[in-house]
C-alpha positions, 0 to 999 in steps of 0.5 A, a space after each residue: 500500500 502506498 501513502 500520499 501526503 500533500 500539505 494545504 502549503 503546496 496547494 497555496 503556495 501553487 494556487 498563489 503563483 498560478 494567481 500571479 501569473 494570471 491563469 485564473 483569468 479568462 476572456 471569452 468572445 462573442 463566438 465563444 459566448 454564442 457557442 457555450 453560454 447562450 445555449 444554457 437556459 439556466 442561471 448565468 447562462 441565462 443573464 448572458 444570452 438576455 444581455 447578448 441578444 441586445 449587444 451580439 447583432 451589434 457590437 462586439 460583446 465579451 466576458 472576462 472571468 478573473 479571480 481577485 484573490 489566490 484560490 483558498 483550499 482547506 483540507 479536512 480528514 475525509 473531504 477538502 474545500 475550494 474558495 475562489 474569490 472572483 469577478 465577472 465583467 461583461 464588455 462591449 466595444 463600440 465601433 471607434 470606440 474604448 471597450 465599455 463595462 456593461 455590467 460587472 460583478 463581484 463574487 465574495 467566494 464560491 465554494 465547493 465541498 468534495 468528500 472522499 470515497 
């Protein structure tokens, strides 16, 4: 039998240096929100194809994802938590134009709870 131990330093550590290099932000175009987004009828996706129907015929319309702090997991005997302090802004950019917010906002922390098996 083989044991594996991994301290909540390493994934801090990492999830602090994958922070800084910026690989928690993403920014999606039109054609990826088109593909993806508008097809889910539920949630966010829902408040994105609203918000795209208005903008996509007319302007080019975007959505960047980033987090605004280093993703946080704790580690429990049995199970771990994810925190991702995030932010979401929704972006146009009129013809001879800055890019523009439309709208943005701020997540304190989404959370998921795993246990093991």
């Amino acid at each position: 039998m083989l044991y594996i131990g991994i301290a909540e330093y390493f994934f801090k550590s990492a999830s602090f240096a994958y922070f800084t290099a910026g690989a928690f932000n993403v920014t999606l175009s039109t054609k990826e929100i088109s593909n993806h987004f508008v097809q889910n009828s539920q949630g966010l996706g829902n408040v994105l194809s609203r918000i795209a129907e208005i903008y996509i015929l007319s302007q080019p319309f975007m959505v960047r994802i980033m987090a605004t702090e280093p993703p946080v997991i704790n580690l429990q005997p049995g199970n771990f938590t994810l925190d991702i302090p995030a932010s979401i802004m929704m972006l146009t950019q009129p013809k001879n134009s800055t890019v523009e917010t439309i709208v943005s906002m701020d997540f304190v922390s989404l959370g998921r709870q795993w246990s093991s098996l």
